[in-house]
Structures are given as structure tokens and as C-alpha cells.
C-alpha positions in Angstrom: 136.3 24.8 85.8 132.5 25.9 85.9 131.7 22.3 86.0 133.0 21.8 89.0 132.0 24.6 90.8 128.5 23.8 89.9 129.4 20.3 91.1 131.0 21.3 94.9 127.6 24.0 94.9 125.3 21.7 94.2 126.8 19.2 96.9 126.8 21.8 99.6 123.8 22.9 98.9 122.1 19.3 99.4 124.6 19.0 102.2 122.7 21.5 103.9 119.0 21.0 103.0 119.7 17.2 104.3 121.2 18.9 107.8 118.1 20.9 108.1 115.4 17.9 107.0 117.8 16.1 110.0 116.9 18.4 112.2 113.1 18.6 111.5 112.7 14.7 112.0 113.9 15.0 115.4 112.3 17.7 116.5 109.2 16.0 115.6 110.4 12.8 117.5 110.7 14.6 121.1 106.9 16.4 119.9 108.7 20.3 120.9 107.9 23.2 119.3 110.8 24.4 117.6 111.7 28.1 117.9 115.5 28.1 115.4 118.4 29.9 116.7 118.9 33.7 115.8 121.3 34.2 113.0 124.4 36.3 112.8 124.7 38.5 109.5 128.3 40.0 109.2 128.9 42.8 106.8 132.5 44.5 106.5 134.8 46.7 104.9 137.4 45.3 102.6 140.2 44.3 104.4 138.4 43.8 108.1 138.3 40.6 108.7 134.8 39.8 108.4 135.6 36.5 106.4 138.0 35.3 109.0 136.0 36.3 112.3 132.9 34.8 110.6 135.2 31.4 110.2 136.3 31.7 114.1 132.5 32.6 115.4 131.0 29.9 113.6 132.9 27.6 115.0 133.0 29.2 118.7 129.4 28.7 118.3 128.8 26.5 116.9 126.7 28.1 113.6 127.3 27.0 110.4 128.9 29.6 108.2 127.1 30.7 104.8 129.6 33.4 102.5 128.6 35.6 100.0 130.1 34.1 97.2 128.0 30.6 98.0 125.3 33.2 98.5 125.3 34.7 94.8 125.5 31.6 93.5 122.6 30.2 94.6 120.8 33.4 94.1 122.1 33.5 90.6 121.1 30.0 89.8 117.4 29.4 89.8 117.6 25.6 90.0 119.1 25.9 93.0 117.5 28.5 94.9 114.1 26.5 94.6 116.4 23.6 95.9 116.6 26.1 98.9 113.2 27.8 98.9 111.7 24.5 98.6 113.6 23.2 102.1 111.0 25.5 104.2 107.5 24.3 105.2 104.2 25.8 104.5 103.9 28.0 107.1 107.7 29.1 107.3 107.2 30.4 103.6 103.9 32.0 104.3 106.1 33.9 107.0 109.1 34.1 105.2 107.0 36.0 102.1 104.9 38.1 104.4 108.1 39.8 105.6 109.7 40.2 102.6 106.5 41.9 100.9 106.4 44.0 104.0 110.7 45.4 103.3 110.0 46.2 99.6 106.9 48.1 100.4 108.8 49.8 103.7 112.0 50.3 101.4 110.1 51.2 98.4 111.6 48.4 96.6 110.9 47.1 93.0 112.5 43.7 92.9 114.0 42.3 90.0 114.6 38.7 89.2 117.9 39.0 91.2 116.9 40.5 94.2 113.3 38.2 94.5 115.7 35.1 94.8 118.3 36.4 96.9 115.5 37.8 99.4 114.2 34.5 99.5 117.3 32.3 99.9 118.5 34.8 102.6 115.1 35.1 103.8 115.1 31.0 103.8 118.2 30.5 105.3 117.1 33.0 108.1 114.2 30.7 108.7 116.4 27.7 109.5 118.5 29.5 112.0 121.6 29.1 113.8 123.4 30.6 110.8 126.3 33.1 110.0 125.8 34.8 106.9 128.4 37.3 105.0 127.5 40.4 103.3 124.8 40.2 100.6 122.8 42.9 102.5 121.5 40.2 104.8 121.2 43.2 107.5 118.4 44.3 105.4 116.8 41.0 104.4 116.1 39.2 107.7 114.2 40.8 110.9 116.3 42.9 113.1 114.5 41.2 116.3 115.6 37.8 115.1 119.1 38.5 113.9 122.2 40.3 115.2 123.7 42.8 112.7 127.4 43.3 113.2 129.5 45.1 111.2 133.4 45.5 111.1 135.4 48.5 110.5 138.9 49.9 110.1 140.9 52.5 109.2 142.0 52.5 105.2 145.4 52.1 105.8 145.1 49.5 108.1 142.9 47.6 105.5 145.3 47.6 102.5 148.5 46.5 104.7 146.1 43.3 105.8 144.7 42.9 101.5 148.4 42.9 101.1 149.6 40.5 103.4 146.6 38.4 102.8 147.1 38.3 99.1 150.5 38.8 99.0 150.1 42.0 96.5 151.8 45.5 96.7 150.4 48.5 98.1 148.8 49.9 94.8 147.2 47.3 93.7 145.6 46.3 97.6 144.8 49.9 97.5 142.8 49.4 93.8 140.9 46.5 95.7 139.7 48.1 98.7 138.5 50.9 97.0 137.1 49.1 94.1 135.4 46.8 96.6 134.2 49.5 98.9 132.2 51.5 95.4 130.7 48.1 94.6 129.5 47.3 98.0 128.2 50.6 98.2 126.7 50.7 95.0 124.6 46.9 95.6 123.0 48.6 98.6 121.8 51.2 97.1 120.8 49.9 94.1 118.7 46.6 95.6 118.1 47.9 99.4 117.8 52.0 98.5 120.1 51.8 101.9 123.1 53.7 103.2 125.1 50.3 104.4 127.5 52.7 106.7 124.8 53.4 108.8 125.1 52.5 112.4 121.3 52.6 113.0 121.4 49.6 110.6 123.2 47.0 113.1 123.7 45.9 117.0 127.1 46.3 117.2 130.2 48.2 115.4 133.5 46.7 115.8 136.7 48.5 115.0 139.4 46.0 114.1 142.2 48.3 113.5 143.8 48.3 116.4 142.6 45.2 118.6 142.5 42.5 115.5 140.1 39.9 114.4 141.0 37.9 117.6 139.8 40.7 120.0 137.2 41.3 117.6 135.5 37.7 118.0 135.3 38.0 121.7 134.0 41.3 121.3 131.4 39.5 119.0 130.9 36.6 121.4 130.3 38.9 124.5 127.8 41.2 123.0 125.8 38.1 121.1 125.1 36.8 124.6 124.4 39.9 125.8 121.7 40.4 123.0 120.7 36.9 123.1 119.7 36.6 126.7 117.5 40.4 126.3 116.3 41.4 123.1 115.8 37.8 121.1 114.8 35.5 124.5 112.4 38.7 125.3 110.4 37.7 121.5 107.3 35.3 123.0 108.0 31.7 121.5 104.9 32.1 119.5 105.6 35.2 117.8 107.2 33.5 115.1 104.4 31.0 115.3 101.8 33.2 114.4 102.9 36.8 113.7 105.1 38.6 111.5 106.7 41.9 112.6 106.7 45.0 110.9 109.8 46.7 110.5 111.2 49.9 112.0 
């Protein structure tokens, strides 16, 4: 069973650094400077929807759609993450590392093995653009000027009847989950990004999927991406990313 896994990771994986060398050869064909799209990082309570509005946003948009699970992988496996680190140019990983050193010193971080390759693959992935990413603390990994943080809530209740229905489980044993699931996320963001992940101050937009569902939340999305996209991210100077690095807040 690991096998093959390994196998289907290590396919993606090449899947996607071959998309992205794809997309290098023809930028250099028309001679533009290439500024990549902002990414969209998704982090949610158990039970939100987050893994289904990612599904549905990635293919309104057109993004492609990286999950936290394909994310720990890699970072887990070090053959692979240099597959991934190794997909940037010079001057994308000069910029790529300059940021990063700049959050552990803000954050008052002392990497471990872990956490060096999962900055970077997150941090790599970032650089290419036009991606969704899931959970994995990529709110705190990539800058906040080039990426819009959302994060999706709902009331506890509400999140155990939709664990339920979605694994077909009774009551106590969807309740175990979420708040299992909710102590772990909690305790990987404090731990790796000395962070409170509940904070609003941490994202662009808060979406309460309660009551309208992961349908109304994906317009909701949609809307306020645009929004964001035409003012904050299309204010950044096209050669910002060419020649500076930004400090965070």
C-alpha cells in the first residue's frame, strides 16, 4: 500500500513540475515578464468544507488545487521536496529564502528539519502561483500581499452533523474527530508558527458556512478574491517581486 502511494506522489509531483517548466518555455517565447498569479491558502475547521470549496474554487478559477495531505508528503519526503525546491530558478529561490529567513526571525522561529522543508515547498509552490493550497499553515508561510488568506468557520454542531454525513459515522465518534482534529490543528500552529490560527488578523476574509453552505460560501469566496485582486495584489508594482522582498507585518 505505501508503494503505491509513493508511486501516485511521485507522479503528481512530476506532473506538476513539468506543468510549471510548460509554462516557463512559453513565457520566454512571447519575451514577457512574468509576474504568477496570487495564490489562495484555505485553512478550516473540521467539518467546514474547506476541502470541498477548495475542489469547487479551483476549478471556478481555474487554480490548481494542492491539499494538505499531498502537502506533508512531500514535506516529509526529502527526495521529493528537492524535486520541488529544485523547480524554481535562481532568483525565485534567492526570494523565496529571503522571506522565509525574514518569518522565522519575525516569529521567533527555530526550524526543525520538518518545518525548513515544508516552508520551502509551500514557499515554492507560492512562487509558481495560481494555486489553492489547504491547511499546513500556508497563511503563515507565504506573503500576505501576494496571497489571499481565507478561512472557514462553523458552529460545532453544525460541523459533526456534516463529519457524520460525510463519513457516514454516529454522532460520538464525528464528535471525537472534530475535536481531536481541532487540538491537533491548534497544536501544529503553535508549535511550528508560535501562532494563534483563530485569529482574524491572520486572513482576508472569514466565512461562516453554517448556515449558507459551501455553495454560498464559494461565491462568497469568488466575490471577495476579485475584490482583493483588482486593489490590494494589482496595486503591488510588477517589479516588486522582481527585485524586492517585503517585510512582514
Amino acid at each position: 500500500m505505501q508503494r503505491t502511494t509513493s508511486r501516485s506522489l511521485d507522479q503528481l509531483v512530476e506532473e506538476q513540475i513539468a506543468k510549471w517548466q510548460r509554462q516557463r518555455i512559453e513565457q520566454k517565447k512571447t519575451s514577457a515578464i512574468h509576474r504568477p498569479g496570487p495564490c489562495i491558502t484555505i485553512s478550516r475547521d473540521p467539518g467546514s468544507g474547506g476541502t470541498e470549496l477548495a475542489r469547487r474554487l479551483a476549478k471556478d478559477l481555474g487554480m490548481d488545487l494542492v491539499g494538505k495531505k499531498i502537502i506533508q508528503q512531500i514535506a516529509e519526503r526529502a527526495d521529493i521536496s528537492e524535486k520541488v525546491i529544485a523547480s524554481l530558478d535562481e532568483k525565485e529561490v534567492r526570494l523565496r529564502d529571503l522571506w522565509l529567513d525574514s518569518l522565522f526571525r519575525t516569529r521567533h522561529i527555530w526550524p526543525d528539519e520538518y518545518l525548513r522543508y515544508l516552508t520551502k515547498v509551500i514557499g515554492t509552490i507560492g512562487k509558481q502561483g495560481n494555486m489553492i493550497i489547504i491547511g499546513r499553515g500556508g497563511q503563515f508561510i507565504l506573503p500576505p500581499e501576494e496571497t489571499f488568506r481565507v478561512r472557514l468557520v462553523a458552529p460545532r454542531e453544525i460541523r459533526i452533523r456534516n463529519v457524520m454525513r460525510g463519513s457516514n459515522t454516529d454522532f460520538e465518534t464525528s464528535e471525537r474527530y472534530v475535536y481531536k482534529t481541532e487540538a491537533d490543528r491548534n497544536a501544529f500552529h503553535c508549535k511550528h508558527f508560535s501562532a494563534d490560527w483563530t485569529n482574524p488578523i491572520h486572513y482576508d476574509l472569514i466565512v461562516n458556512t453554517g448556515y449558507m453552505g459551501v455553495e454560498g460560501a464559494v461565491a462568497a469566496v469568488k466575490a471577495a478574491f476579485a475584490v482583493w485582486k483588482n486593489t490590494a495584489w494589482s496595486a503591488i508594482p510588477s517589479y516588486k517581486a522582481e527585485t524586492n522582498v517585503s517585510t512582514p507585518p
